[in-house]
C-alpha positions in Angstrom: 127.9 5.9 -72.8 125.4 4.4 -75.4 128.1 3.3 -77.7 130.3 1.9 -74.6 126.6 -0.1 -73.8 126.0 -1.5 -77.4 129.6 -2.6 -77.7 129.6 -4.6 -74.1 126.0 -5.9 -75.1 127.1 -6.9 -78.7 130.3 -8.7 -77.7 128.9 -10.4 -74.7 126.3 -12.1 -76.6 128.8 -13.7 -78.6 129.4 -17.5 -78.5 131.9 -18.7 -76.6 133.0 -15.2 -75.3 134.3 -14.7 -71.7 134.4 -11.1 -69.9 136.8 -9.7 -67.2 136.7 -6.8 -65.4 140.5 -5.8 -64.7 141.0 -2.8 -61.8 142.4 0.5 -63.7 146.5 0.5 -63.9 148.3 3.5 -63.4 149.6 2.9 -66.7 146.8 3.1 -68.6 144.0 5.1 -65.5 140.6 3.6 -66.5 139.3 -0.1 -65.5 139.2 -1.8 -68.7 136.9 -4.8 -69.6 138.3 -7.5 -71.3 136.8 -9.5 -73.8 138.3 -13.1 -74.6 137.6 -16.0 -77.1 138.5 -18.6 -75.7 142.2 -17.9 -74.7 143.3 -14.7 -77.1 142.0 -11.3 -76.3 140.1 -10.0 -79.3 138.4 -6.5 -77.5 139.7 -3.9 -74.9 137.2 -1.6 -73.4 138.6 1.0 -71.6 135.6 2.2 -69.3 134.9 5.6 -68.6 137.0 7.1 -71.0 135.7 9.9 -72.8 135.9 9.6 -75.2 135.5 6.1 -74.8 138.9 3.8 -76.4 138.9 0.7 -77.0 141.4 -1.6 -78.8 140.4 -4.6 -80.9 142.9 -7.5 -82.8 141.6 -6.8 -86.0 143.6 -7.7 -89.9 146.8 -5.8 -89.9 146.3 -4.3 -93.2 142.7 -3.3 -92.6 144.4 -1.6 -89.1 146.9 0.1 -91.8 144.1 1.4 -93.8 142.1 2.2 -91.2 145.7 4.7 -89.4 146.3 6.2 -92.5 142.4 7.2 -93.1 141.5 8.1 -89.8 143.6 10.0 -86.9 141.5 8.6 -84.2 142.9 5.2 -84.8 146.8 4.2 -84.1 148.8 1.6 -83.2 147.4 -0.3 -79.8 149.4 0.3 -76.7 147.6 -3.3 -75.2 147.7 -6.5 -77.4 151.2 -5.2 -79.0 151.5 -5.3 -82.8 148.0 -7.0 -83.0 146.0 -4.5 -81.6 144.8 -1.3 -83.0 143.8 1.6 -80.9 140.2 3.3 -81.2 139.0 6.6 -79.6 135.4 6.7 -80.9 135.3 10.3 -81.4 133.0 9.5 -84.4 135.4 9.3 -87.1 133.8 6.0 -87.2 130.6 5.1 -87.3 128.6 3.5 -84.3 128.0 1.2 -86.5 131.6 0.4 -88.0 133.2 0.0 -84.8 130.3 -2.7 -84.1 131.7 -3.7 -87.4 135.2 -4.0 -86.4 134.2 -5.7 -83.0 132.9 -8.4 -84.9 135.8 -9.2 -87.0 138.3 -8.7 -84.3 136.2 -11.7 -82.5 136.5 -13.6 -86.1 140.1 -13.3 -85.8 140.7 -14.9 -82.8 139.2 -17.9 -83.9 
């Protein structure tokens, strides 16, 4: 729950970033918040997950790197082939996925 807090808190506070709260699908079970610059998604959070998931457009080969290093990160089931898929299980840091928030949010610019 503290991680699902600092990542809402942290991308929120970003400039020019809009939030919406979307009603859970049976497709995917959870209410997700979605986090938008301007009009591309950059950040998925599926709430209430445990653990939590959330999928972010990040670099395509950084998302390559990132499969073949960790198992806890795949292909994302949400944007299509730009998003990649994150259970923080703590494979990654807190801090990394903070890290990866941020430049999915630079590459929606």
């Amino acid at each position: 729950m503290v991680l699902e807090e600092a990542i809402v808190k942290y991308a929120s506070a970003l400039d020019g970033v809009e939030m919406r709260e979307m009603e859970p699908s049976s497709e995917h079970g959870a209410s997700q918040l979605v986090f938008y610059r301007g009009e591309k998604i950059f950040l998925v959070l599926q709430k209430d997950t445990r653990p939590l998931r959330i999928e972010l457009r990040i670099d395509k080969r950084l998302s390559k790197t990132l499969q073949e290093r960790y198992e806890s990160v795949m292909q994302g089931r949400l944007l299509g082939r730009n998003g990649t898929e994150i259970i923080c299980s703590g494979q990654l840091t807190d801090d990394e996925i903070i890290d990866l928030v941020r430049h999915g949010y630079e590459m929606s610019a």
